[in-house]
C-alpha positions in Angstrom: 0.0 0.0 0.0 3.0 2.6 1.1 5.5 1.0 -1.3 4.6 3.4 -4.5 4.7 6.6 -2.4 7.9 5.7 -0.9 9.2 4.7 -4.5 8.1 8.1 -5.7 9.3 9.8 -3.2 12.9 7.9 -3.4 13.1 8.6 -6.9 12.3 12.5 -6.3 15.0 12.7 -3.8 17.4 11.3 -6.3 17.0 14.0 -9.2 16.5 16.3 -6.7 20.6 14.9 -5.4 21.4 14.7 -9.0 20.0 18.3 -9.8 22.1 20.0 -6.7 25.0 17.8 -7.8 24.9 19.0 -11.3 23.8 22.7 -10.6 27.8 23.7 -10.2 29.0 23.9 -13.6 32.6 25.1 -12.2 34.5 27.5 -10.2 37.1 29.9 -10.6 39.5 32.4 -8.7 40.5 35.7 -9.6 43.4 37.5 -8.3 45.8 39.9 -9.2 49.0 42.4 -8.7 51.2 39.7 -7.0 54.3 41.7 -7.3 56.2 38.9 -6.3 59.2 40.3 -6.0 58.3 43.0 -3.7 57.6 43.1 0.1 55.5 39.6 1.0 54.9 38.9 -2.3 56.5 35.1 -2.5 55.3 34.6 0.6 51.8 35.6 -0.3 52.1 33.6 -3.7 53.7 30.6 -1.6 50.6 30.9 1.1 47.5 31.8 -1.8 48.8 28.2 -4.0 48.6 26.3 -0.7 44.7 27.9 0.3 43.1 27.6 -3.4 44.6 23.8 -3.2 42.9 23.3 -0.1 39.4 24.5 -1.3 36.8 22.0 -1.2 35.7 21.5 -4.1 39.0 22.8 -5.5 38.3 25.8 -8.4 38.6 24.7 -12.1 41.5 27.6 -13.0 43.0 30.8 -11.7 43.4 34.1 -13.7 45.8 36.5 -12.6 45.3 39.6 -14.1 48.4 41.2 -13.7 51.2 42.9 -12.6 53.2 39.5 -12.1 57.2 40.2 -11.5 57.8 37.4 -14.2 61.4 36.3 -13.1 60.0 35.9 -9.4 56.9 34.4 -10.4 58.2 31.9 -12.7 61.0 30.6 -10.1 58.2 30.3 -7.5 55.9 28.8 -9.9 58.3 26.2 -11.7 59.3 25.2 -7.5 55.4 24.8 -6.1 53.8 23.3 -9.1 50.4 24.4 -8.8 47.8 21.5 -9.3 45.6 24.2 -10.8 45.6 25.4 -14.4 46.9 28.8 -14.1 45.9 32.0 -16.7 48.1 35.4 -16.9 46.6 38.7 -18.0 49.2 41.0 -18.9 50.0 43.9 -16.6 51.5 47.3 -16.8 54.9 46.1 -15.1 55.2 43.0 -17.8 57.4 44.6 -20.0 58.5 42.9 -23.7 60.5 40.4 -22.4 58.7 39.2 -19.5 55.4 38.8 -21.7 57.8 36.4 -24.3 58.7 34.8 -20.9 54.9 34.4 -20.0 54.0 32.9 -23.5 56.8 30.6 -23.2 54.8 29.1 -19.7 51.5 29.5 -20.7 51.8 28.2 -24.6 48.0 26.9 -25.1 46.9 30.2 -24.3 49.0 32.4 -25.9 49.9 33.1 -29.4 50.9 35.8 -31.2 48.9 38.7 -29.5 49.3 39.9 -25.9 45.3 39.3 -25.8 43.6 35.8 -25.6 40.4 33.7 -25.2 39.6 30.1 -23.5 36.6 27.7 -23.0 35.9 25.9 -20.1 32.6 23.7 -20.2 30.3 26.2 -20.9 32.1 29.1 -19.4 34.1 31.6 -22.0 36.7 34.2 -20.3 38.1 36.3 -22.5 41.7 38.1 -21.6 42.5 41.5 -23.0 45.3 43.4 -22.4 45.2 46.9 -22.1 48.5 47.5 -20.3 51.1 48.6 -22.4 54.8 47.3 -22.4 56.2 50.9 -21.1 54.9 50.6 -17.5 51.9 53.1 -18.8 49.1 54.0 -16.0 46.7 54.7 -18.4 45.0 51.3 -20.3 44.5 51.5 -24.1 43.0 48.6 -26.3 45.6 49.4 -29.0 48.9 51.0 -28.1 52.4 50.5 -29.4 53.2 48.4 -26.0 50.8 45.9 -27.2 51.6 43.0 -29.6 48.1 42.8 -31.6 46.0 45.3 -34.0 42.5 45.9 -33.6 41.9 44.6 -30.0 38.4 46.4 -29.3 37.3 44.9 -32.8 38.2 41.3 -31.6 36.7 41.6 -28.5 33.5 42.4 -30.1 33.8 39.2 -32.3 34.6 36.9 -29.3 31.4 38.4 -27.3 29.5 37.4 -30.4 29.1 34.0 -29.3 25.6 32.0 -29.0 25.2 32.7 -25.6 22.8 29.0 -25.2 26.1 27.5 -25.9 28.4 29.9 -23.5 25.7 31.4 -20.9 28.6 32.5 -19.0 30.9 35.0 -20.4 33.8 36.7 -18.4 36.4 39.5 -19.4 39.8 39.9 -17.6 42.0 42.8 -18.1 44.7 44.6 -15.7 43.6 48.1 -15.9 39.7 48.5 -15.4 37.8 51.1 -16.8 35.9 53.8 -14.1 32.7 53.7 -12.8 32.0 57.2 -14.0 33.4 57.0 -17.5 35.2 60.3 -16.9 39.0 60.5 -17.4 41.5 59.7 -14.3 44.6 58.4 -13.8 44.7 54.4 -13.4 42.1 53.4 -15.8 41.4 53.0 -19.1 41.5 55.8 -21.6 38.3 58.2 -22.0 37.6 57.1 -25.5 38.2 53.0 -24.6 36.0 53.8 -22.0 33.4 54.9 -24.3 33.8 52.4 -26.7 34.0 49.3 -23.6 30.5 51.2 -22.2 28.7 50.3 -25.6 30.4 47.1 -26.3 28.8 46.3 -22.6 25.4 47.8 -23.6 25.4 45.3 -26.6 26.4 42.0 -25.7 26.0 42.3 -21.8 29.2 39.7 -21.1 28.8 38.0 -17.6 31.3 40.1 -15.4 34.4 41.9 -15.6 37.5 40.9 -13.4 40.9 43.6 -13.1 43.4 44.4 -10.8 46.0 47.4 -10.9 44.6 50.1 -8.3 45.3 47.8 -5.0 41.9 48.6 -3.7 39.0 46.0 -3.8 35.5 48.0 -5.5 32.7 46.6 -7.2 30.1 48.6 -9.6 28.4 48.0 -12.7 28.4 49.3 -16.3 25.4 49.3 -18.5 24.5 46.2 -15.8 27.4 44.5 -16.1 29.3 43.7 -13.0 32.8 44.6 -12.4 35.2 43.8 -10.0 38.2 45.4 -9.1 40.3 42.7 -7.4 42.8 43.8 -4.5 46.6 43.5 -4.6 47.9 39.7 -3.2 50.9 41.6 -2.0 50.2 45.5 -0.4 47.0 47.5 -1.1 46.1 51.0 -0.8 43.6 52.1 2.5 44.6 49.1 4.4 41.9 46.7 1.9 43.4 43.3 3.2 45.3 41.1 0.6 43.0 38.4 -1.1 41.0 37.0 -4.2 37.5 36.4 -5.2 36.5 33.2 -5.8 33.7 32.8 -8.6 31.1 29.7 -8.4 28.6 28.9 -11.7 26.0 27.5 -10.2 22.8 26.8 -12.7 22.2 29.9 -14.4 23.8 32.4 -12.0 27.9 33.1 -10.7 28.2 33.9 -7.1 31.5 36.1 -6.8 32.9 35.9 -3.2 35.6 38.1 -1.9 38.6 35.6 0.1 40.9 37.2 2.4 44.1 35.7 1.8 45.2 33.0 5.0 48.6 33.4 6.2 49.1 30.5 7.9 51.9 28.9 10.2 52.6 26.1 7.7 52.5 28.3 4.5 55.6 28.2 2.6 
């Protein structure tokens, strides 16, 4: 008599298991300005390889988006080995040689631009550089100090995607644009601001992830997210050092600020 309702009722409980298990498409972190070389910033590396390891479930990939100290980070990396697929964005204090150094560790992404794109699942993150080889404060899509020609017109190409097959669309870059659009030192050009502000209005990517200003601040343009992630290494108005880990879950991404854990036992 209570055999079929408890048959239902097991049966329910199982999709509704399967449907939690399955609602997590993948994770991510985002971090940025390690400066390795500077101050605590091996340290910090050493300590933010060992906590991301030790996340449960562990994130799919990391995206640094700049401001590295390539000879640092590459000795630091080549020694710890990270278990973790690891993505660079291109920073203001990569210069020419460095960013040849960067392409030669991180081959599958990069090319012959500075700029690149990756798929993971049904996730699409799409890396820009807007940092200029000559240490430049100011972010430009095309400059002379980046290797690749009409940046803003390939971004618009790789935003053109069918967004059934990639829901989730993500744009990294070092230098962020303002949340007021107005010219100021530290962010993207006037007229790339313009020009990002209507690409935005148009194809409405998921989120936007930089670094360079060693503050944390989050606001939106044309109702897209952004989020400007703090320094690993020394940040301005005493923001703590950390990184923002990003979890797909169904149709939404939950982006969650992580101080960084300096523990006893870090490297």
């Amino acid at each position: 008599m209570f055999r079929k309702p408890i048959l239902l009722l097991l049966i329910l409980l199982a999709g509704i298991a399967i449907n939690i298990i399955a609602e997590e498409v993948c994770s991510f972190v985002g971090v940025s300005d390690l400066h390795v070389s500077e101050k605590d910033g091996a340290k910090n590396f050493s300590a933010f390889v060992q906590q991301v390891q030790e996340m449960d479930p562990k994130p799919d990939f990391v995206v640094i988006t700049g401001d590295i100290h390539t000879r640092a980070f590459q000795n630091l990396y080549d020694k710890l080995k990270p278990e973790i697929p690891f993505h660079v964005v291109f920073g203001n204090h990569e210069r020419r040689e460095d960013r040849e150094s960067l392409k030669q560790l991180f081959p599958e992404d990069f090319k012959e631009n500075d700029f690149y794109s990756f798929v993971y699942k049904n996730v699409k993150c799409i890396v820009l550089c807007d940092a200029g080889d000559n240490g430049d404060h100011i972010g430009h899509f095309e400059s002379e100090g980046i290797k690749g020609q009409e940046q803003q017109a390939w971004l618009e190409q790789e935003l053109s995607v069918d967004r059934k097959k990639y829901p989730f669309v993500f744009v990294f870059a070092h230098i962020p644009p303002g949340p007021s659009g107005k010219a100021e030192t530290m962010y993207l050009s006037t007229n790339d601001q313009k020009a990002l502000r209507e690409i935005f209005k148009k194809y409405k990517p998921s989120a936007m992830f930089c670094g360079h200003l060693h503050k944390r601040h989050e606001f939106t343009i044309e109702d897209v997210p952004v989020f400007i992630l703090p320094s690993l290494n020394w940040n301005f108005e005493n923001y703590p050092a950390g990184f923002y880990h990003v979890r797909i879950e169904g149709k939404v991404f939950r982006a969650t600020f992580v101080p960084l854990n300096i523990s006893p036992k870090s490297p």
